[in-house]
C-alpha positions in Angstrom: 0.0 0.0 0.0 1.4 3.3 -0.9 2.6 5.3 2.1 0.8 8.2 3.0 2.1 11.7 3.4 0.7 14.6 4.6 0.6 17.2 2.3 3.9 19.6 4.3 5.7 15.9 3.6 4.6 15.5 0.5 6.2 19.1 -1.0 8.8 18.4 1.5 9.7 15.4 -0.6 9.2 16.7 -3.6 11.8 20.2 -2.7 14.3 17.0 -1.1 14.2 15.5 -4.8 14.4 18.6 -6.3 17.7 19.6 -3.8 18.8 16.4 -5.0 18.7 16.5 -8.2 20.4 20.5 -8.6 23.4 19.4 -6.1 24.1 15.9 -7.4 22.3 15.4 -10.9 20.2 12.1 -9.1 16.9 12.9 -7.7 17.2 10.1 -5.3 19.7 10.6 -2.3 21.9 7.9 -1.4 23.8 6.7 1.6 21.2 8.5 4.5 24.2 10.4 5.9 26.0 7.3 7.1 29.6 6.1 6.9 31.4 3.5 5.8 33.3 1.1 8.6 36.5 1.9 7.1 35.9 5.3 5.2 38.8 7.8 5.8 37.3 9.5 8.4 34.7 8.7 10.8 31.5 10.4 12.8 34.4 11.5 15.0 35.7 13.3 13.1 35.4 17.5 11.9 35.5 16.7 8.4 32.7 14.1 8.7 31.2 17.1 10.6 31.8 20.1 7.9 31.4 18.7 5.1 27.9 17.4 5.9 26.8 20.8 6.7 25.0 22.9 4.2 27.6 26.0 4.7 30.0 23.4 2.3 27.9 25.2 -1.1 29.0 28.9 0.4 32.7 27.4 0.8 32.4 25.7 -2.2 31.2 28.8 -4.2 33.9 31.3 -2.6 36.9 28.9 -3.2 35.8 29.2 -7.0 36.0 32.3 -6.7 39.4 32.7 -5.7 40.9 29.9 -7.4 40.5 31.6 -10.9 42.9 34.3 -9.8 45.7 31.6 -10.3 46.4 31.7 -13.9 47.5 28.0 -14.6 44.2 26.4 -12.8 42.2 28.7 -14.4 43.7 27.9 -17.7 43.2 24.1 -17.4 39.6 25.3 -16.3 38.8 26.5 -19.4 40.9 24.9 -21.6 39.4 21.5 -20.9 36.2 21.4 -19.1 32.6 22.4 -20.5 31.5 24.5 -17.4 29.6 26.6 -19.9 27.6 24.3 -21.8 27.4 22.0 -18.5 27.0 24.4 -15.5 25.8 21.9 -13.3 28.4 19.3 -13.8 31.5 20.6 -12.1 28.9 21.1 -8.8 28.0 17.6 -9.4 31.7 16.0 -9.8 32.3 18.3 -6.7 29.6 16.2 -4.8 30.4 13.4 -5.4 34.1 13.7 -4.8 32.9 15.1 -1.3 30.7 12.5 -0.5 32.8 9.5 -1.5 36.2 10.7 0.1 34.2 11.7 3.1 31.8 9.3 3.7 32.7 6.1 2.1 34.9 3.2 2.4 38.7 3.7 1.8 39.0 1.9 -1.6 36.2 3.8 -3.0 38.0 7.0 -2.4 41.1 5.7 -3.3 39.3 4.7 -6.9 37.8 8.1 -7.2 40.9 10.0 -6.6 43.2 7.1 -8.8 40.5 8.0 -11.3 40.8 11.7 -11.1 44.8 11.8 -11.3 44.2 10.2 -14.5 42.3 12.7 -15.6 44.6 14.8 -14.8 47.2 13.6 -16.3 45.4 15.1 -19.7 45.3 18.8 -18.8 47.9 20.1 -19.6 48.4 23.4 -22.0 50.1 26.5 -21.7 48.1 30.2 -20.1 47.3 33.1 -22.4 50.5 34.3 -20.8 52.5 31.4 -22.6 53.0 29.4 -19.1 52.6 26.0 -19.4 50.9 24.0 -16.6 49.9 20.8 -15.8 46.9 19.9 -13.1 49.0 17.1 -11.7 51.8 19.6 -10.7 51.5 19.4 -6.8 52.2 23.5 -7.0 49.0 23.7 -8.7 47.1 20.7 -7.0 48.4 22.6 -3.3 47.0 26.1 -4.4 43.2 24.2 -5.2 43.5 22.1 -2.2 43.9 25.1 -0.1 41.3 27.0 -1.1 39.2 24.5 -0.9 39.9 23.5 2.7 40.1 27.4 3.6 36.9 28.0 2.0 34.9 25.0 3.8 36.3 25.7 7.1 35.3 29.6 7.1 32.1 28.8 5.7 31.2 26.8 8.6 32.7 29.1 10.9 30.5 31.7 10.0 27.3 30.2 8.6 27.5 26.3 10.1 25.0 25.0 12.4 27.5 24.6 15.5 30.6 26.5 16.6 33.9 24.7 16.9 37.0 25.2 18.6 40.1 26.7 17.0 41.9 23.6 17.9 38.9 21.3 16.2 39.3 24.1 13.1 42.9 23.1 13.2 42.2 19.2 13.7 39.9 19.5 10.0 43.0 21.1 8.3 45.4 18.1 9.5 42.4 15.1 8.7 42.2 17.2 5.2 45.7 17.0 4.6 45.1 13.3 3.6 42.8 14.1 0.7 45.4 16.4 -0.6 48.4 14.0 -0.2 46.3 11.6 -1.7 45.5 13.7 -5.1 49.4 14.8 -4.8 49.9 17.5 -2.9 53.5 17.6 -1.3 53.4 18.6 2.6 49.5 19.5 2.6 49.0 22.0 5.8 47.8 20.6 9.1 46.8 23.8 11.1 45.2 26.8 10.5 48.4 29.0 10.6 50.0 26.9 7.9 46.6 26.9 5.5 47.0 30.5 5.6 51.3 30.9 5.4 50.7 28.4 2.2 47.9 30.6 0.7 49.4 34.0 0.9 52.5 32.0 -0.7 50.4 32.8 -4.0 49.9 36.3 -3.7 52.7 37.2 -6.5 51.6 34.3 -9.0 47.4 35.7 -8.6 46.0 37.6 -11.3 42.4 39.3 -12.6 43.1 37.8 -16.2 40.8 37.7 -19.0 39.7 33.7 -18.5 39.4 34.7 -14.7 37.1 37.7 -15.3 34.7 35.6 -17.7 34.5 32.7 -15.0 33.6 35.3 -12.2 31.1 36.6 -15.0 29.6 33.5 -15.2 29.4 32.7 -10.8 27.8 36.2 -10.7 25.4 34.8 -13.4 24.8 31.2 -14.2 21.9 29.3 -15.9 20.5 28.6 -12.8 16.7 27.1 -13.2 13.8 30.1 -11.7 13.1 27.5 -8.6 17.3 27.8 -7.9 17.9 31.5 -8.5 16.7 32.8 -4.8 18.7 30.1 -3.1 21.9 30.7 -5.3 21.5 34.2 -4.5 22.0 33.9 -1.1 24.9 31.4 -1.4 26.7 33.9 -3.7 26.1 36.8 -1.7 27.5 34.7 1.3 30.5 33.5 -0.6 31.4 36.6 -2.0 31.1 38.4 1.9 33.2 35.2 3.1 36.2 36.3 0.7 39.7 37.0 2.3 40.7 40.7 2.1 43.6 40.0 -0.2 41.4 38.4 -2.7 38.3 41.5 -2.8 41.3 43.7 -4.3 42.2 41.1 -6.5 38.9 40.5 -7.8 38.3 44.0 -7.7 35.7 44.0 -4.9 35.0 46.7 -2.8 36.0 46.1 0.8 33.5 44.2 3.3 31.4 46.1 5.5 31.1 44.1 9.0 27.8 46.1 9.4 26.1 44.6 6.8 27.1 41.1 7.2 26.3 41.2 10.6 22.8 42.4 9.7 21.4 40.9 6.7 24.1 38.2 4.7 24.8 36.3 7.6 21.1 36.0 9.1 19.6 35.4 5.2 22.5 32.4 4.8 21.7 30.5 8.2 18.0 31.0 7.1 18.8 29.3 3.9 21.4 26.4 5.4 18.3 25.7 8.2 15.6 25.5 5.2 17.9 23.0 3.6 18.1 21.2 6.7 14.0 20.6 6.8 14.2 19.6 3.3 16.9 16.8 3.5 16.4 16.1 7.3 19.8 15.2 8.3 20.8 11.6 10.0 20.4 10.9 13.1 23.8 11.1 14.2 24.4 14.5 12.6 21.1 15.7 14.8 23.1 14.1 17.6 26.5 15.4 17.0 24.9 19.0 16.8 22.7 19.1 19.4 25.7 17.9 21.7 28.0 20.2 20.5 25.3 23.2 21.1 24.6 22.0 24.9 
């Protein structure tokens, strides 16, 4: 016999599938928020509780935002990916590499990420500036690492569902490190001091180039679907608030007023990351981890 939902549960479903389907390209979620026995990290862990919050898509978004001010990754960007003619499927890829190095057994992530050095491997090409680069170059895989990492973390610091510790903040830099190592990264950071000694490492090497301003032009304006342009909204204003000092005057950005933040981006993203929540109802043992983290 069918079940049968009320009618809150059944457009709650219907948004989940919906969620679903714009984050990971499947309408039906898989895994319930569990972990593997022998994943890489466990419900222990800060990664395991990070990257299961919803604050991961403002991280995600900022990171992208300053990782095209590095010439070579933004040149093997858009010399070999589609992002224009497939929007959707870098958030996808994304996903799914966070989901399966996260949550689920060790040789699944150690296919994924075997899978993706191969890939690799064939991007290679010179920048309009007549550098060559090559994604596997653990120069270049470090500086996407890090922002990455930094981006996540600060997201969650400032729009996650439960504070954490400087020393737990530090704790999801080291347990990150092995994702990085893994991909190729030489000597990934393991605090929060290093994360931010190796980014600023990159300061002379950034640059507003032509490639970078058209990928900024299309995160200030992608083909977002009508339901998805509210929500995106949000996440870019919050991502773009969330962006280091150093990289608003290289993107050109007008400096960030506290004031506003504090008054309308911040509250409008936690609104968002808690409507999300309702939607895809997280596991048990997130509920659990959060609720005795906020005692």
């Amino acid at each position: 016999m069918p079940e049968q939902l009320t009618p809150i549960e059944g457009i709650r479903r219907e948004l989940q599938r919906t969620v679903a389907e714009y984050i990971t390209g499947n309408r039906e979620l898989h895994g319930g928020g569990g972990v593997a026995s022998d994943s890489w990290f466990g419900p222990d862990s800060i990664t395991w509780l990070i990257m299961s919050d919803w604050s991961t898509m403002i991280g995600g978004v900022e990171s992208l935002f300053v990782q095209t001010l590095h010439p070579p990754t933004m040149a093997g960007v858009a010399d070999h990916s589609n992002y224009k003619d497939d929007p959707f499927g870098r958030l996808h890829r994304t996903a799914n590499f966070i989901g399966t190095t996260t949550f689920s057994s060790a040789a699944e992530a150690e296919r994924l990420v075997k899978a993706i050095r191969k890939i690799h491997s064939r991007v290679t090409g010179t920048t309009p500036d007549g550098v060559p680069y090559e994604a596997n170059d653990p120069h270049n895989l470090a500086w996407v690492h890090c922002t990455e990492v930094d981006g996540f973390l600060r997201a969650f610091q400032r729009y996650g569902s439960v504070p954490i510790t400087d020393a737990e903040a530090d704790q999801y830099v080291a347990e990150m490190a092995r994702v990085g190592e893994a991909l190729g990264v030489i000597d990934a950071p393991r605090s929060v001091t290093e994360l931010d000694d190796r980014l600023l490492r990159y300061l002379p090497e950034l640059k507003f180039g032509g490639q970078a301003r058209e990928s900024v032009r299309w995160l200030m304006f992608p083909p977002n679907k009508i339901g998805a342009q509210a929500g995106y909204s949000i996440i870019l204003t919050s991502a773009i608030n969330l962006l280091p000092s150093w990289a608003r005057r290289k993107l050109w950005l007008p400096p960030r007023i506290p004031l506003v933040s504090d008054a309308l981006v911040a509250p409008a993203a936690k609104g968002l990351m808690s409507s999300l929540d309702w939607i895809m109802q997280p596991s048990a043992e997130i509920a659990e981890m959060r609720a005795a983290r906020s005692n």
